[in-house]
C-alpha positions as CSV (number, residue, x, y, z in Angstrom):
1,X,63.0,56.3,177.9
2,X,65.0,55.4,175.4
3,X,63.1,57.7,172.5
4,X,63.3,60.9,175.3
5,X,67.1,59.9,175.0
6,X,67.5,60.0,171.7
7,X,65.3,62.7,171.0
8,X,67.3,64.8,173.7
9,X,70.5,63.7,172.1
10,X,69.1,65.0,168.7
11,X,68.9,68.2,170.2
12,X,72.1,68.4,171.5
13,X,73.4,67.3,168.5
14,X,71.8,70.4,166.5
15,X,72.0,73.3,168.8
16,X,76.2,72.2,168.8
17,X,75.5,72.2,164.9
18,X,74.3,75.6,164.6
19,X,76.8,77.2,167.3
20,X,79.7,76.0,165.2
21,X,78.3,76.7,161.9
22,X,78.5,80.3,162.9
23,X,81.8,81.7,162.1
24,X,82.2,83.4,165.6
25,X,85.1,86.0,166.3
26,X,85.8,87.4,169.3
27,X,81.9,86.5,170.1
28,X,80.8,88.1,167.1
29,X,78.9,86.5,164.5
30,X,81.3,87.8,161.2
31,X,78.7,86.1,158.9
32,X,75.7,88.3,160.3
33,X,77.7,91.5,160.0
34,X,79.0,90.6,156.6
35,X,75.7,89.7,155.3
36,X,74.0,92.9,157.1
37,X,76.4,95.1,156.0
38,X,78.5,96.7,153.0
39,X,81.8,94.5,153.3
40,X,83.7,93.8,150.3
41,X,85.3,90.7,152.4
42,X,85.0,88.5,155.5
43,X,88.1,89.4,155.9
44,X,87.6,93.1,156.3
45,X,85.7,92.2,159.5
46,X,87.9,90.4,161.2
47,X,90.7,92.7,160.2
48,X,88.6,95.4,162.1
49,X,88.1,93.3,164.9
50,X,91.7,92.5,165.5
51,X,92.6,96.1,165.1
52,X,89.5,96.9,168.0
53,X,91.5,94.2,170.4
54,X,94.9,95.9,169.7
55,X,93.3,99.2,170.7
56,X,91.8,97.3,174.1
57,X,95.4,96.3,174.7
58,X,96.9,99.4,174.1
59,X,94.5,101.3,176.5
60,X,95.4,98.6,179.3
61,X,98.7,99.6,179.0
62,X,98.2,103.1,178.9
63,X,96.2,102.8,182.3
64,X,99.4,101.1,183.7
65,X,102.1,103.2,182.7
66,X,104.1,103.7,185.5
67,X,103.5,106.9,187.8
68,X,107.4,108.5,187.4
69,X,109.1,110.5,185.2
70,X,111.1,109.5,182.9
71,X,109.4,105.9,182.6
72,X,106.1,107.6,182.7
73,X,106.7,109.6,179.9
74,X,108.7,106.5,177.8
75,X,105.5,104.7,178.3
76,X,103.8,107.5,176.9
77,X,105.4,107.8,173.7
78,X,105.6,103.5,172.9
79,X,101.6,103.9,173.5
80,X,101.5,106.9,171.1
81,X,104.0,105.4,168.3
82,X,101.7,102.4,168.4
83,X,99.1,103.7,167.5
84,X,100.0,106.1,164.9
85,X,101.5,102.8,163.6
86,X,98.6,100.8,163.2
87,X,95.2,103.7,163.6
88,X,96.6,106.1,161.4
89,X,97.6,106.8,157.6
90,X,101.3,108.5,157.8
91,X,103.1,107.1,160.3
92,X,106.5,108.4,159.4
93,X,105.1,111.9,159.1
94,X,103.1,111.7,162.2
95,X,106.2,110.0,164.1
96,X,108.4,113.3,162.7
97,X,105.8,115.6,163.7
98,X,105.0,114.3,167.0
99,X,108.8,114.3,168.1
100,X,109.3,117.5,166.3
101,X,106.2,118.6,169.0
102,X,108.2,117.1,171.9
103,X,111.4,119.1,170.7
104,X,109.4,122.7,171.0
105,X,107.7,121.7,174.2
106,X,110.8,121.0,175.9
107,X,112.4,124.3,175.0
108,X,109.4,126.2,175.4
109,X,109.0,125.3,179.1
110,X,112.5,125.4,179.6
111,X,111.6,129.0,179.4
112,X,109.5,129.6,182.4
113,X,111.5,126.9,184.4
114,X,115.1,127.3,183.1
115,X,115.6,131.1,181.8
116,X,114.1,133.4,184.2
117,X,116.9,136.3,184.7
118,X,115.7,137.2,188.1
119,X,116.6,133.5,189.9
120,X,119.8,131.8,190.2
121,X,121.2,129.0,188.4
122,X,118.4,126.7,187.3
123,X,120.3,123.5,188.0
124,X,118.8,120.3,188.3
125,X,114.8,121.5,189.6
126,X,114.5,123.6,186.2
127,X,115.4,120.4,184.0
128,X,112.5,118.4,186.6
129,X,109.9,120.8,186.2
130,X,110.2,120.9,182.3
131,X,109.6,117.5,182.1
132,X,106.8,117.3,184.2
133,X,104.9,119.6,182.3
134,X,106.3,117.6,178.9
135,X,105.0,114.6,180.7
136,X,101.4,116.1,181.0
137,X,101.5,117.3,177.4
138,X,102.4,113.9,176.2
139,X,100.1,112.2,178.1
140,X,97.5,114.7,176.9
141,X,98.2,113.8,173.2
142,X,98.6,110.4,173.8
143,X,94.6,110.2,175.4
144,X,93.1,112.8,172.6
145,X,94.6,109.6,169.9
146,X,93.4,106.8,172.2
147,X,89.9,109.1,172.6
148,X,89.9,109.8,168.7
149,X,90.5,106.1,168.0
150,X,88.1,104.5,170.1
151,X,85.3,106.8,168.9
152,X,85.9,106.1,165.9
153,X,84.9,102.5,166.5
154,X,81.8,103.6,169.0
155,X,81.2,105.6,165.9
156,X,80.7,103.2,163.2
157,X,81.2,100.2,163.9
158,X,79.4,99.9,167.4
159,X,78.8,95.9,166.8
160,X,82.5,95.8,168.3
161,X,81.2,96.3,171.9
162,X,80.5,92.4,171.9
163,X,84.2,91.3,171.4
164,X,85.2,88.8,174.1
């Protein structure tokens, strides 16, 4: 009895070895992609991985940005200045750009909604329905960078999918 014990014990003993011998990230084994791989560091890895969970969180809070305009369309724009932050090379130039885009948009459809001669004054509705199409249009561009940036990763580095 006492042998099975300590042979059971033994057992124990190594599979808890080998389990923390791994250096395990987010559930993935960085020493197995490093040494499968072409990484200059470990630290590339995990680097990638955290940047894969910020881009988990920032999809969770794109799915719950709130439903109403303006808060909507707020939530909108802190998703996309995230992650032309952190996904993407010139963030100051992208930032300009991007609110450069929102500028135009909002006095492009002001047009249809605002500057028709043959209605009255365009009041308060014209100034609504401009920024509900603004609101699609930014949502639009803030899903193509979240749909860009995420296959991307399903791209090449598809071992992400087992991040816990």
């Amino acid at each position: 009895m006492k042998k099975k014990l300590f042979v059971f014990a033994f057992c124990l003993f190594i599979q808890i070895s080998t389990s923390q011998a791994k250096n395990l990230y987010y559930g993935i084994d960085v020493d197995e992609i490093y040494n499968n791989g072409d990484w200059g560091h470990k630290e590339d890895i995990t680097q990638l991985i955290d940047s894969y969970m910020l881009l988990q969180k920032i999809k969770k809070d794109f799915i719950s940005c709130p439903q109403e305009i303006p808060d909507s369309t707020i939530c909108y724009e802190n998703i996309t200045k995230h992650l032309l932050q952190n996904f993407y090379k010139n963030f100051d130039k992208d930032w300009e750009n991007y609110l450069q885009f929102k500028a135009l948009a909002e006095k492009i459809y002001a047009v249809p909604f605002c500057e028709n001669k043959f209605s009255g004054a365009g009041g308060e509705m014209c100034d609504i329905d401009t920024q509900i199409r603004i609101n699609g249009i930014l949502k639009d561009y803030t899903t193509t960078l979240l749909h860009s940036t995420e296959k991307f990763f399903d791209d090449y580095y598809s071992f992400l999918h087992d991040c816990k």
